[in-house]
NUMARMI-266496 format. One line per field, with one value per residue (C-alpha): residue number from 1; residue in one letter; x, y, z. Coordinates in Angstrom, 3 decimals. Last residue first. Example, Ala and Ser with C-alpha at 12.3 -4.5 7.8 and 13.67 -1.06 7.14 Angstrom:
<zakols>
drenfi = [2|1]
paza = [s|a]
x = [13.670|12.300]
y = [-1.060|-4.500]
z = [7.140|7.800]
</zakols>
This chain:
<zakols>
drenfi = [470|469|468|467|466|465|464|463|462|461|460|459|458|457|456|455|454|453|452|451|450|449|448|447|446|445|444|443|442|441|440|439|438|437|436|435|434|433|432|431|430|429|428|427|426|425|424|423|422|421|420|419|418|417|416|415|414|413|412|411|410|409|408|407|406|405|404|403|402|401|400|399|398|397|396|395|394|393|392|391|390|389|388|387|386|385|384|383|382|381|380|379|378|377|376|375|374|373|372|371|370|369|368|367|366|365|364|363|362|361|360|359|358|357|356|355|354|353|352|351|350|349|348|347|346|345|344|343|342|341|340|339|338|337|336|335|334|333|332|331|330|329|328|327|326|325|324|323|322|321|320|319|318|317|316|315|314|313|312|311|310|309|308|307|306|305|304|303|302|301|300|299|298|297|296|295|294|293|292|291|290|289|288|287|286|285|284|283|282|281|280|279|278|277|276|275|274|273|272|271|270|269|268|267|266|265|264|263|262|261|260|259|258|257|256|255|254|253|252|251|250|249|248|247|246|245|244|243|242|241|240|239|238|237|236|235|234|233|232|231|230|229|228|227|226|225|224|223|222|221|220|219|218|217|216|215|214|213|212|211|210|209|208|207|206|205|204|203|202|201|200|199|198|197|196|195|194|193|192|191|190|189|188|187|186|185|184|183|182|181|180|179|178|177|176|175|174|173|172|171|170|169|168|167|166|165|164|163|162|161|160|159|158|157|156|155|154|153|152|151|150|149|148|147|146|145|144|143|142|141|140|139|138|137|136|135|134|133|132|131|130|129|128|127|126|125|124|123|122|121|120|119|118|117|116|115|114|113|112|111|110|109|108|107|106|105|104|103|102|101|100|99|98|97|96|95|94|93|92|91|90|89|88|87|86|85|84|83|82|81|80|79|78|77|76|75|74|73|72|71|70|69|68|67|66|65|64|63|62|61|60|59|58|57|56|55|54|53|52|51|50|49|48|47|46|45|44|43|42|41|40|39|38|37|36|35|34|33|32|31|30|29|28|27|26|25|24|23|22|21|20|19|18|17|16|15|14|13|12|11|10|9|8|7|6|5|4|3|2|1]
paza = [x|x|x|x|x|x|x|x|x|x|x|x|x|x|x|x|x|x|x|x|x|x|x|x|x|x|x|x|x|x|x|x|x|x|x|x|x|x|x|x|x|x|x|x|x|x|x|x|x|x|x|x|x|x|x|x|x|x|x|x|x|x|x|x|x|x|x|x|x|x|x|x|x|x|x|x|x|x|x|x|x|x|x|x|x|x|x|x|x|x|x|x|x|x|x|x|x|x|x|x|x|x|x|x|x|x|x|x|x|x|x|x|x|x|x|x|x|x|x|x|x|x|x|x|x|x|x|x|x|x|x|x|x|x|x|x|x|x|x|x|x|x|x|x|x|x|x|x|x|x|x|x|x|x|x|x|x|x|x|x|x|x|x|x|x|x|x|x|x|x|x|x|x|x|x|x|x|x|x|x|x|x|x|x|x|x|x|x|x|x|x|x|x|x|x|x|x|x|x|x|x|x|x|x|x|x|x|x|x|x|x|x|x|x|x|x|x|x|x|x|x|x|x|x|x|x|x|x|x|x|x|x|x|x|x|x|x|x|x|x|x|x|x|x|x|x|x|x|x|x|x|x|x|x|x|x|x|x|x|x|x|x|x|x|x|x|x|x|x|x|x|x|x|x|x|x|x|x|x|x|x|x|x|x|x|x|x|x|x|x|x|x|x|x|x|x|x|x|x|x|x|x|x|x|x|x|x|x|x|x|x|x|x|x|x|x|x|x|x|x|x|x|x|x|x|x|x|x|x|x|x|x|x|x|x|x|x|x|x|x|x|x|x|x|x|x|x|x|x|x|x|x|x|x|x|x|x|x|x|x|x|x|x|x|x|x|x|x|x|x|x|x|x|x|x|x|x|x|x|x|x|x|x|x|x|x|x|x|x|x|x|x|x|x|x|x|x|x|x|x|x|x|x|x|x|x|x|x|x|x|x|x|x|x|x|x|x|x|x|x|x|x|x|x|x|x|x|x|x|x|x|x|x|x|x|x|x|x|x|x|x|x|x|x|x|x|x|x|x|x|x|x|x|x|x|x|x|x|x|x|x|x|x|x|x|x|x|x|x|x]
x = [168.126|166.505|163.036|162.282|163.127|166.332|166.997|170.334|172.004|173.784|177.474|179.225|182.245|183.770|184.778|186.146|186.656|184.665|183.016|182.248|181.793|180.123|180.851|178.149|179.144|176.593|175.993|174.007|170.623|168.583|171.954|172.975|171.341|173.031|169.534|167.477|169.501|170.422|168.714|169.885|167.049|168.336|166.549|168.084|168.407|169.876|172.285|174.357|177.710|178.546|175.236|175.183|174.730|172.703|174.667|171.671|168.646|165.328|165.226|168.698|169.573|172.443|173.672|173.995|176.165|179.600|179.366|181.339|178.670|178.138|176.621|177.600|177.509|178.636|179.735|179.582|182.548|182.579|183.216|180.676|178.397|175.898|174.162|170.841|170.399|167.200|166.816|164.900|165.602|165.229|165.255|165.235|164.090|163.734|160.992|161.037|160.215|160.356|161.956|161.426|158.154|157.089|160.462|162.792|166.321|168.636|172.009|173.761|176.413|178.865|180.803|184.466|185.737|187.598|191.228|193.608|191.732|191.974|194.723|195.660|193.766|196.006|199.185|198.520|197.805|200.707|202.990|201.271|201.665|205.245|205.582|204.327|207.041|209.670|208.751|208.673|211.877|213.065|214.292|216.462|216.305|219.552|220.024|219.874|217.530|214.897|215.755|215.271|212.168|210.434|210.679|212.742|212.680|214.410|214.716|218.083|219.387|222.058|225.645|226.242|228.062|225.840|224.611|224.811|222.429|220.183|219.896|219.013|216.136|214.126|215.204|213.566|210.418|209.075|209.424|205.502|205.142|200.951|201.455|198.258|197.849|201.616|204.325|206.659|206.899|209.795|207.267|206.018|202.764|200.978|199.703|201.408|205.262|207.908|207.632|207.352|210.987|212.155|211.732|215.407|215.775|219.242|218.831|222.042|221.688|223.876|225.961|228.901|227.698|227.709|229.724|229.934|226.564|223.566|220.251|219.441|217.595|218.354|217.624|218.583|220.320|217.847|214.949|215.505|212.651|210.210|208.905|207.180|208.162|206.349|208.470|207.002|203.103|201.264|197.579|195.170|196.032|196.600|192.631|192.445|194.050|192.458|189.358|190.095|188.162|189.915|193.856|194.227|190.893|191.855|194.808|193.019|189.219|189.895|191.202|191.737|188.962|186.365|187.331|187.351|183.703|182.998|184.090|182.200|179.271|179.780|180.176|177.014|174.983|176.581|175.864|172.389|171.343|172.831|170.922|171.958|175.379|175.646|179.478|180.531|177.995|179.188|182.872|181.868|179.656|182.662|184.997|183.368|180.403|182.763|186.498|185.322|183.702|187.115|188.524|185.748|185.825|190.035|189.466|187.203|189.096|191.786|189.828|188.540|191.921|193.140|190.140|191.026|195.121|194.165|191.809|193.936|196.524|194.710|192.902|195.749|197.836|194.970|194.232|191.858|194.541|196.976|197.371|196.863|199.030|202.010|201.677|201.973|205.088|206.334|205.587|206.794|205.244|201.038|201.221|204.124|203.943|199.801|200.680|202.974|200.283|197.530|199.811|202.505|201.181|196.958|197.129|199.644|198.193|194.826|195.645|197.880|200.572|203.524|202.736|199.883|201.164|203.586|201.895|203.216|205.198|204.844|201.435|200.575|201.481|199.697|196.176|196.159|197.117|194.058|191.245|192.389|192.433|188.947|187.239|189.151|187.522|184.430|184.757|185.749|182.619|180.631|181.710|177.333|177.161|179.569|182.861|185.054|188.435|190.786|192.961|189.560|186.902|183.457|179.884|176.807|175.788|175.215|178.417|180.723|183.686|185.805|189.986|192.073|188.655|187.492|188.226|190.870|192.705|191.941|193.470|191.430|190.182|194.013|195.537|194.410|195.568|198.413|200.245|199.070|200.724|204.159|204.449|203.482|206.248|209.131|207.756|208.079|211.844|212.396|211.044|213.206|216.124|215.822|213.345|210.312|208.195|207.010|203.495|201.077|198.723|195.340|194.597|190.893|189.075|188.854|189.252|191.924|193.763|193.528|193.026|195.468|198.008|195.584|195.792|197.191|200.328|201.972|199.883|200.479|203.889|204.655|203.503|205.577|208.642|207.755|207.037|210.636|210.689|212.749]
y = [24.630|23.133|22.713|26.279|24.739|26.661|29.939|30.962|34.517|35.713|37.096|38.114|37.300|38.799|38.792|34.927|34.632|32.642|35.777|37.550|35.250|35.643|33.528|33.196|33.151|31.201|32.019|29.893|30.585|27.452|25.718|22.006|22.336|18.782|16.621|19.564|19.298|22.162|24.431|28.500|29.891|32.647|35.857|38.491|42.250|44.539|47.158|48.778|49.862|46.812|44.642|41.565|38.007|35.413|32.089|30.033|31.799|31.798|31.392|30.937|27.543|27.800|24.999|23.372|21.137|21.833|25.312|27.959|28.809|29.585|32.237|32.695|36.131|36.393|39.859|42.683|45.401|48.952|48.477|48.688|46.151|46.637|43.601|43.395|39.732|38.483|35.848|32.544|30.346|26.942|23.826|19.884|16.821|15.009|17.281|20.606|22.681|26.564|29.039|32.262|33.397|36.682|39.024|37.788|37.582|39.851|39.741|43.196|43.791|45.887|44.318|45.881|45.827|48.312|47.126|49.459|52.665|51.930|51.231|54.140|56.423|54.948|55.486|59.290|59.574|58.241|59.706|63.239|62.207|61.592|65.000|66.328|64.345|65.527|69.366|69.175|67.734|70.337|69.610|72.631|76.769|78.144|80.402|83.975|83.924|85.848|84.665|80.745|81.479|83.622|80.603|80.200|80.256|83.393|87.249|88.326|84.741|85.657|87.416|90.569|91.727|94.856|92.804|89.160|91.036|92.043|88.686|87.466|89.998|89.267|85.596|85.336|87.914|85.527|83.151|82.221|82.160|82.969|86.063|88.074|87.179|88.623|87.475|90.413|94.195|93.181|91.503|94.452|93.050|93.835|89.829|88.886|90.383|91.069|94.930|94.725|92.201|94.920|97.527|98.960|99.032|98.456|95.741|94.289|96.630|99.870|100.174|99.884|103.252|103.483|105.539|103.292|103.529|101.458|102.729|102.337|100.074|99.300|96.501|93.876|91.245|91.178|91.968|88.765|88.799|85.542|83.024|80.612|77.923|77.349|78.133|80.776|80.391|79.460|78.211|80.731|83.281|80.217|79.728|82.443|81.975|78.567|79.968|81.097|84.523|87.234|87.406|84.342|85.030|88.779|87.724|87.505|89.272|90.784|88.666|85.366|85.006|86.815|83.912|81.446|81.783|82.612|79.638|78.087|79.309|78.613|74.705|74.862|75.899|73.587|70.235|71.451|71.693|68.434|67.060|70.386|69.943|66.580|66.156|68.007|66.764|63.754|64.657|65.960|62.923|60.550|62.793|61.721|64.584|65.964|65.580|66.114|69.404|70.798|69.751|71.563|75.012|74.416|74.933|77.462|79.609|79.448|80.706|83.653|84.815|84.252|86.727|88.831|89.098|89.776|92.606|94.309|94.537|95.154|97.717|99.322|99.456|101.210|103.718|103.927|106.712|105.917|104.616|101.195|100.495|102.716|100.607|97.408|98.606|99.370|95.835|94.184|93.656|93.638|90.425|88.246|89.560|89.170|85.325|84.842|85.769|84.196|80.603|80.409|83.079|82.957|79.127|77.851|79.826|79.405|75.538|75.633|73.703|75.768|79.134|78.261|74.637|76.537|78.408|77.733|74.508|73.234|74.472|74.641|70.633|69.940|71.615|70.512|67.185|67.177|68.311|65.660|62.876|63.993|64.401|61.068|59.037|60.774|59.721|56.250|56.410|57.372|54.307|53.276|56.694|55.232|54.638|53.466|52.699|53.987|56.404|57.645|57.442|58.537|58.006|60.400|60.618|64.497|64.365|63.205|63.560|60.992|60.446|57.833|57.225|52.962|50.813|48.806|52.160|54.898|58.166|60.557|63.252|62.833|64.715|68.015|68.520|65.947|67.912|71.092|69.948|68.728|72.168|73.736|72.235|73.111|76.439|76.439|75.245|78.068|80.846|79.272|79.601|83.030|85.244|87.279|89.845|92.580|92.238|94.730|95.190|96.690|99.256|98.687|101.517|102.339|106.093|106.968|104.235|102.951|99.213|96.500|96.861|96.167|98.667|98.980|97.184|99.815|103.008|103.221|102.339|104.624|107.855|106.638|106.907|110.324|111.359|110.188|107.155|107.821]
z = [-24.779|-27.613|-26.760|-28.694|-32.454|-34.191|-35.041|-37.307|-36.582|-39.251|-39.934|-42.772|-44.804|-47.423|-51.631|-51.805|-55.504|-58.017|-59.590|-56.194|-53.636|-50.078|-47.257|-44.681|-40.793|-39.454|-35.277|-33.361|-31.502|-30.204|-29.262|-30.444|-33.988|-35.792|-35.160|-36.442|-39.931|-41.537|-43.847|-44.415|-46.585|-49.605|-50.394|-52.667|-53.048|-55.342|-55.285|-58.341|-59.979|-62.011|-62.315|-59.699|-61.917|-60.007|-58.970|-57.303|-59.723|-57.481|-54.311|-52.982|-50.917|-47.991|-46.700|-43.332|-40.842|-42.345|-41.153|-43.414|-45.345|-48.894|-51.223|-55.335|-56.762|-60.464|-60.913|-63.549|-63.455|-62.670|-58.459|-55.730|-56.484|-53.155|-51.795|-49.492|-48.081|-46.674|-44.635|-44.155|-41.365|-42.021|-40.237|-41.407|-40.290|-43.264|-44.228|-43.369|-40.651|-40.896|-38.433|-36.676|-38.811|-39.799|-40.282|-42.821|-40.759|-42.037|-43.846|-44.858|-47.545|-49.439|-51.987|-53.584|-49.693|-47.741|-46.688|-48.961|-47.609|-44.155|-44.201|-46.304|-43.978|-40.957|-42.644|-43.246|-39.581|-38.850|-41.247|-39.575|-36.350|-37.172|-38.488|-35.155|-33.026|-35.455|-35.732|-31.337|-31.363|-33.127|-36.518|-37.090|-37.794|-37.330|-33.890|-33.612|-30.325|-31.885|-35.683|-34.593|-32.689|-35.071|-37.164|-40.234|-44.214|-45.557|-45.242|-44.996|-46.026|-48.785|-47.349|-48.303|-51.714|-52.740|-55.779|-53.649|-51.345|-53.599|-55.600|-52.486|-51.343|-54.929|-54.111|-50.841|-51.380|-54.266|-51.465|-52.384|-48.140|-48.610|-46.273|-45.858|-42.583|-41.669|-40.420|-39.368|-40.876|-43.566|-45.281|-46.791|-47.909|-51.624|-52.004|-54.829|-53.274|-56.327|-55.415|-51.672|-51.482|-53.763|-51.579|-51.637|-48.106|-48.219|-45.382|-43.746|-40.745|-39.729|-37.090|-39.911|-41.667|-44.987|-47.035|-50.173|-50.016|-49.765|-48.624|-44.912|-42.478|-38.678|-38.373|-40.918|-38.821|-36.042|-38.103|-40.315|-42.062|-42.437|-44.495|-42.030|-39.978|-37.328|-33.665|-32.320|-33.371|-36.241|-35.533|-34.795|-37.649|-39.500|-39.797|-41.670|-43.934|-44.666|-44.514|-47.995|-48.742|-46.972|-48.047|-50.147|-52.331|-52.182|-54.516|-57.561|-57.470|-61.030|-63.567|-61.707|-59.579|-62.561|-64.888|-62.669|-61.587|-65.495|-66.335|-63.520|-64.771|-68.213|-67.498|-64.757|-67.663|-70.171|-67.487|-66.942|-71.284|-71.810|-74.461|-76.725|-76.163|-77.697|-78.298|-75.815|-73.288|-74.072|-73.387|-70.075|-68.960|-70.000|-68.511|-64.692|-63.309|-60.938|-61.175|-65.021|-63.326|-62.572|-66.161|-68.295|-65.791|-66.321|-69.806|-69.705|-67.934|-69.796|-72.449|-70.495|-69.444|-73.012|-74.029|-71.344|-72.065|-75.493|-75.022|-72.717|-75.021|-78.271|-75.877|-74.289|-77.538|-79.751|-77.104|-73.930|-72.350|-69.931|-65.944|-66.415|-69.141|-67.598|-64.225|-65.931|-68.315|-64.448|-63.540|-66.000|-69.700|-70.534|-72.718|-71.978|-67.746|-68.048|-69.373|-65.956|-64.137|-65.460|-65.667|-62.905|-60.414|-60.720|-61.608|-59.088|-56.553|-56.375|-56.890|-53.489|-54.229|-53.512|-51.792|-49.673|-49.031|-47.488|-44.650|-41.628|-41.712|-38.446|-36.710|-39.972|-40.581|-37.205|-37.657|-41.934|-40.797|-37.909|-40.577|-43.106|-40.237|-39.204|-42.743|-43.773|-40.840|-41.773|-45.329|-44.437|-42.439|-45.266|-47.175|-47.284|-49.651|-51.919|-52.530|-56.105|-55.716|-58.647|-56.472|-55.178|-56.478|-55.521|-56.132|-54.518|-57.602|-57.928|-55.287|-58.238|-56.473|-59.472|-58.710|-60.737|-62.587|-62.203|-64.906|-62.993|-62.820|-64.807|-66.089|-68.214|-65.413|-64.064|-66.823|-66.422|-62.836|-62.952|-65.985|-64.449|-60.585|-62.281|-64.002|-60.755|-59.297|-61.578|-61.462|-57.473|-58.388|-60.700|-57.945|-55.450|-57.170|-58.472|-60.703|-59.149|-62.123|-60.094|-58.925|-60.000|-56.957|-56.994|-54.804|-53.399|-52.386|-48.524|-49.394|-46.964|-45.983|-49.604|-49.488|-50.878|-48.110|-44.800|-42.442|-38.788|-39.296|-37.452|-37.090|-33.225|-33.376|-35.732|-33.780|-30.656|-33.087|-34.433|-30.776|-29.465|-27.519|-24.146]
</zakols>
């Protein structure tokens, strides 16, 4: 039989959420114990790859176009160098859809790692603000000793310091975020003329001070109640995604080392260190957890541990409750194969679709009024109007043809007109063939449109010819 103490804990287990006093409801804020190991090097590795893309990108082009441009104001995008507009929506949609199913299947999968590894929350609060709080402020304990004293000349030099440089970072990534935006070339004029650009400095210090206040004070309550990622995983992870996880079975039951210890005991020491190194305040030791954005600060903290007291590394590591239930190693299940082949798939399918969209974006219609004109000669014509969009940064020479050897296409007004980069016009062209060479009263002209001498696409119009036809 459970004994009252044990009855007590399972009622109160996991029944509060670490960063709030159970008793007051105020918010306890968590000083994070500076992680070291393997994993912790390689997810710095990372992160330095991730800041040199993250401020680099804004100045990278290809074919004149930004590497990647969300400027919603303008409803223009880029993506790896190829510009879309509002008429590309259903590329969007397509992406929308494909984005929303990877992030389904690789949680279902993976769990939470792009949490821990790429996520720009927490690259930025744990390899930069973090990291510069740890030069600054010291440890954890040095932390706790800060906090707790007197308004002195240490605490505010310190704290000062650490704010301003938190503010200054701030700005920095405030200027690259809304180069992703606006384009550089709107930031770096509005740098140079801050005055004319009055909007563009407003939203600049508003977003510094967005980032500012994230990483200063709100920190790791983004991850744990803001991101609907989150808490969308609460839905998604099951038995066999692979999470960062305790090994209960091996670790159970818990006791400090000694030399005396007994051998029914587990492998953990319980010497809290996985707590101390964790971001988010969680005791990972009590299962997967909400909270849990899989940093594996918890992995090395418990490694180094064992390899002190000479046990064997892996108490709490990547795996699946599945694997740790039924002691088995974690593997490519069939299940982990089938969805990670959805997911090159899927991935496949947006690059398609991607690598085939067109640099001119047209529509051909009939000019309403009159279905055909006679000409002399014994000609038809069907007038029509043609709406073109320039959708890359470069001027083009637009030249119409057809691909039916019985008629020719004649543009009022200039025949090889000259499309701005980046814009939409209109033109109207007649189609004229020869009544004697019209076998159907509607036929179908495919019309070939070129873009500075090259073949750019081909559309379709619908050519009218004299009732007695058919």
């Amino acid at each position: 039989m459970p004994t009252e103490k044990a009855i007590q804990e399972a009622k109160t287990f996991r029944d509060k959420i670490s960063t709030v006093d159970k008793n007051s409801g105020k918010r306890l804020w968590v000083f994070a114990k500076k992680p070291f190991g393997k994993l912790t090097n390689l997810r710095t590795y990372v992160s330095w790859v991730y800041l040199i893309l993250f401020f680099a990108t804004p100045f990278i082009k290809i074919n004149g176009n930004p590497l990647l441009l969300l400027n919603v104001v303008e409803a223009k995008f880029s993506i790896f160098g190829i510009m879309f507009w509002p008429q590309d929506f259903f590329i969007f949609g397509l992406g929308m859809l494909i984005f929303l199913t990877f992030i389904i299947l690789f949680t279902l999968v993976f769990g939470r790692v792009f949490c821990g590894w790429v996520c720009p929350q927490t690259i930025f609060m744990e390899m930069v603000f973090r990291k510069i709080e740890y030069l600054i402020e010291g440890d954890m304990g040095a932390q706790k000793v800060l906090d707790k004293q007197a308004w002195n000349t240490e605490k505010i030099v310190k704290k000062g310091i650490k704010h301003i440089v938190f503010f200054v970072l701030s700005f920095l990534i405030a200027n690259t975020f809304l180069s992703y935006i606006l384009g550089i070339e709107t930031m770096q004029n509005m740098i140079t003329h801050p005055g004319k650009n009055i909007g563009v400095l407003i939203g600049l210090l508003i977003f510094t001070c967005v980032f500012y206040g994230v990483y200063a004070y709100v920190r790791e309550i983004v991850c744990t109640n803001i991101c609907p990622y989150g808490r969308l995983q609460g839905v998604l992870l099951d038995k066999n995604s692979i999470v960062v996880a305790y090994d209960y079975i091996r670790g159970e039951t818990r006791g400090k080392f000694s030399k005396n210890r007994e051998e029914s005991m587990g492998d953990c020491i319980d010497c809290n260190q996985c707590v101390d190194v964790c971001p988010t305040g969680i005791d990972i030791r009590n299962g997967t957890q909400m909270e849990c954005v899989n940093c594996t600060a918890c992995i090395d903290a418990c490694n180094h541990m064992m390899d002190k007291v000479g046990y064997d590394q892996g108490l709490i590591r990547y795996a699946s409750e599945h694997s740790i239930a039924n002691k088995v190693k974690l593997k490519a299940s069939t299940r982990i194969k089938v969805f990670s082949a959805i997911l090159l798939l899927l991935v496949g399918i947006m690059s398609f679709t991607l690598a085939s969209r067109k640099d001119i974006g047209a529509t051909i219609m009939r000019t309403q009024g009159k279905l055909y004109y006679e000409l002399p000669d014994g000609i038809i014509a069907n007038l029509y109007s043609l709406k073109l969009q320039n959708k890359t940064n470069k001027d083009m020479e637009i030249r119409l043809a057809t691909k039916s050897k019985n008629a020719r296409i004649r543009m009022i007004g200039d025949d090889h007109p000259i499309m701005p980069k980046e814009s939409k016009k209109a033109y109207t062209f007649f189609i004229d063939c020869e009544a004697s060479k019209i076998k159907k009263r509607k036929t179908t002209m495919d019309i070939i449109i070129m873009a500075n001498g090259k073949e750019s696409r081909t559309v379709s119009a619908k050519f009218i010819g004299p009732m007695h036809i058919d």
